[in-house]
C-alpha positions, -999 to 999 in steps of 0.1 A, spaced: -584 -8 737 -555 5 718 -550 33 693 -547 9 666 -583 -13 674 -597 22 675 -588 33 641 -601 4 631 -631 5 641 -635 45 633 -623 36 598 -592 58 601 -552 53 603 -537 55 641 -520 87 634 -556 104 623 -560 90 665 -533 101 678 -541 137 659 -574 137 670 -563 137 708 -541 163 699 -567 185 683 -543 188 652 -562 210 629 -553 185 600 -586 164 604 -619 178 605 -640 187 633 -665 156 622 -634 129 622 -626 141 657 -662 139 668 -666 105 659 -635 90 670 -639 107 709 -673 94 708 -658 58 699 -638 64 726 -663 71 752 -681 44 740 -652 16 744 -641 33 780 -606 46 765 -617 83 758 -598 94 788 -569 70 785 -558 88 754 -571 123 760 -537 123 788 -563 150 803 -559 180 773 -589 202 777 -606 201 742 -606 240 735 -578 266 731 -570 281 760 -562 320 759 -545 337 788 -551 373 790 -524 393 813 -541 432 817 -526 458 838 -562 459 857 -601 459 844 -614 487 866 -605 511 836 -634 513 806 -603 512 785 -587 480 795 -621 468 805 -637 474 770 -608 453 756 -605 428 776 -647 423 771 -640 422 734 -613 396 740 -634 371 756 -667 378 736 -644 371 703 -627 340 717 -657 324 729 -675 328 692 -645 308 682 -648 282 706 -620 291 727 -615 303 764 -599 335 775 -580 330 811 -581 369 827 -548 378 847 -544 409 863 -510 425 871 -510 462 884 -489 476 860 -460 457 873 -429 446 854 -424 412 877 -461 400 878 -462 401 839 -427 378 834 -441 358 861 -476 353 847 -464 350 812 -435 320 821 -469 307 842 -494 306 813 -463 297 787 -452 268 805 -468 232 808 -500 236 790 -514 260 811 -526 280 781 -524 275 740 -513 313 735 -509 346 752 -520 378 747 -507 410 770 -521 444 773 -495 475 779 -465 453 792 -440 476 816 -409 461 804 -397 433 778 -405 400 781 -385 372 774 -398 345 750 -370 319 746 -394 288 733 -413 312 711 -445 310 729 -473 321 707 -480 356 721 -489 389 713 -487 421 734 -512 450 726 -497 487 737 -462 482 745 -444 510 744 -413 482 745 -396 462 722 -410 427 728 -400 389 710 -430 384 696 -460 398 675 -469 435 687 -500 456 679 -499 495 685 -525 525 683 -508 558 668 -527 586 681 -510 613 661 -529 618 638 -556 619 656 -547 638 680 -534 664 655 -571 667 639 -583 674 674 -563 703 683 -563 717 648 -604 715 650 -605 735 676 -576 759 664 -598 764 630 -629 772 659 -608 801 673 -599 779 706 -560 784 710 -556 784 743 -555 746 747 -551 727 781 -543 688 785 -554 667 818 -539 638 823 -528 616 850 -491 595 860 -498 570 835 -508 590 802 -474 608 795 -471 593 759 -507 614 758 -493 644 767 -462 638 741 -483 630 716 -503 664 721 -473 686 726 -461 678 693 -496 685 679 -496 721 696 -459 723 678 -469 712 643 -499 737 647 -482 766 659 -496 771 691 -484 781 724 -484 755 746 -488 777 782 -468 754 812 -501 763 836 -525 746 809 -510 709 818 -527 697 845 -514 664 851 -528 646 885 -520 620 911 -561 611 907 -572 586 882 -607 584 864 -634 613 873 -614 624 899 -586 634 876 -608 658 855 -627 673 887 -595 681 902 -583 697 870 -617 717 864 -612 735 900 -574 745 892 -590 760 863 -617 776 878 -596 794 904 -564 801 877 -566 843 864 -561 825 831 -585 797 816 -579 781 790 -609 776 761 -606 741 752 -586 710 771 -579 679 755 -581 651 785 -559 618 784 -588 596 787 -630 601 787 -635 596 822 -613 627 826 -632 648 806 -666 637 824 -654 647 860 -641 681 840 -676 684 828 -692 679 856 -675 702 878 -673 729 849 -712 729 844 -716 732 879 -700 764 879 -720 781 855 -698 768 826 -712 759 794 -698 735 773 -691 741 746 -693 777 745 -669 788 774 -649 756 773 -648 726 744 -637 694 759 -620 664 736 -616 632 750 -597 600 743 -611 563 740 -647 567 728 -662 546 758 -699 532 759 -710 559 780 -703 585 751 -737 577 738 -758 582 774 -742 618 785 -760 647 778 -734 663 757 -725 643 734 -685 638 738 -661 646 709 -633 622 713 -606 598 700 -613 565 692 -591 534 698 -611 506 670 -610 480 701 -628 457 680 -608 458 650 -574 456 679 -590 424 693 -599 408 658 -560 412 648 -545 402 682 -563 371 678 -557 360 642 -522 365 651 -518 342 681 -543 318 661 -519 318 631 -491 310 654 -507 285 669 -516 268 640 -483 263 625 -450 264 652 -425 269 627 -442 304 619 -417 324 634 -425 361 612 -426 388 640 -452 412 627 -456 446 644 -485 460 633 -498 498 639 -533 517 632 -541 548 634 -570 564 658 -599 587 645 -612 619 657 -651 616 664 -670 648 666 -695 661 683 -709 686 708 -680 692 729 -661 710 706 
């Protein structure tokens, strides 16, 4: 069976075939349907398939998934591919320059994915065959499509919420990875006109809970407390909150506590955590309709870098 004897038969022209094979998104999802089942029927459906896996394959490099924050994205990755019909390949890579080049020439290279998308990069990437790709949080200039979250705002409504509650004396826990956090909030104590005390930045080797407990005992043994703390991340400001109440601190009366993410858990603590949120779904919805776009037409060659802005969500924290 050729090509040509099976456009004949499926009433079509042999480069409607050949398309088909190709899942070219010129002919519709009913031409293609009929012509592979032609094919199966006649024995050839292999021969011309030249073993292409019939949906879009998505490789997804992350620094790790043990994070709510890189975990709640990555979840919304896969969960908006797959109502689309495509798959998402996970890659993890530590936060480490090298595994991300390596994985990305990997995944870009001999069919091994349709289209990339890469969370935080450390470093530049190179691109040179224009690989459909996209990277999500780079704080680095990168050869393709880029999407950002600009916290500044955001950040700026926090610490001014709690400056207009009488709560000055602002702390910030964060941990070796958040320093853009901390940038971001010293300019909001600046633009606000509020001291920013040296002793209030408790910045820890710990990650996660840990982080925030370790910060809530500095404070608890320090002459001078803070009355509010802004944490890097939400899982900070739990372990803060934990260790805080323990102590006879109530939150947020002696302390207000802001947080940064908006996790799932948010809704399941028993004070209610006023936070940042990131709009992960509306992030993932972008990221995708980029690479898609690109993927759909490879003389597209419009780098876009696109940027929105968090929102403060209040409640009984602060």
């Amino acid at each position: 069976m050729t090509q040509k004897k099976l456009a004949a038969l499926a009433g079509v022209s042999p480069a409607t075939i050949s398309k088909a094979f190709n899942f070219s998104s010129d002919i519709s999802e009913e031409t293609r349907e009929l012509i592979f089942n032609l094919a199966r029927e006649h024995g050839c459906f292999d021969k011309f398939s030249k073993g292409k896996y019939h949906k879009k394959i998505v490789a997804v490099l992350s620094p790790e998934i043990k994070s709510d924050f890189y975990n709640s994205i990555v979840t919304s990755l896969d969960k908006r591919l797959a109502s689309i019909g495509a798959i998402m390949s996970l890659a993890i890579t530590d936060f480490d320059a090298r595994k991300e080049k390596e994985y990305f020439e990997y995944y870009s290279k001999d069919n091994r994915s349709d289209a990339i998308i890469i969370l935080s990069p450390s470093a530049s990437i190179k691109n040179p065959d224009s690989f459909p790709a996209v990277s999500m949080f780079s704080v680095y200039e990168q050869p393709f499509d880029s999407l950002n979250v600009d916290l500044t705002d955001a950040v700026n409504d926090a610490v001014l919420l709690l400056k207009n509650k009488g709560r000055k004396n602002i702390a910030f826990i964060g941990e070796r990875l958040t320093s853009q956090k901390l940038a971001t909030f010293k300019r909001a104590m600046e633009k606000n006109n509020l001291t920013l005390f040296d002793k209030f930045l408790y910045i820890s080797d710990l990650r996660f809970e840990n982080a925030g407990r370790w910060a809530a005992e500095e404070i608890i043994k320090s002459n001078k407390k803070p009355d509010a703390v802004i944490c890097a991340y939400d899982y900070i400001a739990f372990g803060a909150i934990s260790v805080l109440k323990q102590n006879g601190y109530s939150i947020p009366e002696d302390i207000s506590v802001i947080g940064m993410d908006d996790v799932n858990l948010n809704s399941y603590v028993d004070i209610p955590l006023t936070t940042i949120q990131i709009h992960f779904d509306e992030l993932c919805d972008m990221a995708i309709d980029l690479i898609f776009e690109k993927m759909k037409n490879k003389y597209y060659f419009l780098k876009q870098d696109v940027t929105i802005n968090a929102s403060l969500i209040c409640r009984n924290s602060a």
